[in-house]
Every structure is written in C-alpha cells, then in structure tokens.
N, C-alpha and C positions, 0 to 999 in steps of 0.2 A: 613545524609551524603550520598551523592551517591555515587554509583557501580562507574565500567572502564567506562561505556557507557554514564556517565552523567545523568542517569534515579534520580531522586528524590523518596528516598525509607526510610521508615521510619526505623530508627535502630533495627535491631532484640535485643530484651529481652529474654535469657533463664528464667530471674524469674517472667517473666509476661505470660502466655501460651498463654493469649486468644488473638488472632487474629487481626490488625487492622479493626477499623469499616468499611473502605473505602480502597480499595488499588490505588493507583495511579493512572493513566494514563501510559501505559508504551508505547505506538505504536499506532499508525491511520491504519487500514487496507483500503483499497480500498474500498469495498461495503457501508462503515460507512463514507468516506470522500463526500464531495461534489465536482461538478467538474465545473467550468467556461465555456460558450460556448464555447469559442477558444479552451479549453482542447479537447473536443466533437470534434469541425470541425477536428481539426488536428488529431486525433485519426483515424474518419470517413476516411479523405483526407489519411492515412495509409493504412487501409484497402483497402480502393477502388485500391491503386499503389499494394497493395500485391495480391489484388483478379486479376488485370491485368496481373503480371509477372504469377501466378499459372497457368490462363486460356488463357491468351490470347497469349502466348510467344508459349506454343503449337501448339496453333491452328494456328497461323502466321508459323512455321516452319514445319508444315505437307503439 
C-alpha cells in the first residue's frame, strides 16, 4: 500500500523486525538524473541572460 505521496512502500510488520532486503525508489535527485542537450543549452542560455543582467546592467548604467 502506499503512503499520501503515492511512494510504493512495502507494509510495515511489527512481527517481522528484520528490515526489507531492498527499499524502494523513493525520488531522483539531480546529480543521479541524466539530462538531454536541450536540458544543458537552455540551462546554459539561463545563465548566460543571468550573468548579463548581474554584470552587464552595471556596467551599462555607470
């Protein structure tokens, strides 16, 4: 039965102590995910608008 979140979790047993062999999957973090080149460009293309606005908005107004 799963949890509120939908997670797939094996039924807790008070009369069984020992542990599942394997726990679940519960979440993909970031570093663990892969990411598609267009993920990358448009990440990149983010950056580059954010390192514009920080450095370049400055320097245009001084």
């Amino acid at each position: 039965m799963g949890d509120a979140h939908g997670d797939e979790r094996p039924e807790y047993d008070p009369s069984e102590p020992a542990p599942p062999t394997e726990a679940p999957p519960l979440r993909s973090t970031a570093p663990q995910s892969e990411f598609t080149s267009k993920q990358v460009a448009v990440g990149f293309l983010i950056m580059l608008v954010g390192l514009a606005i920080t450095f370049g908005l400055p320097l245009v107004a001084a």
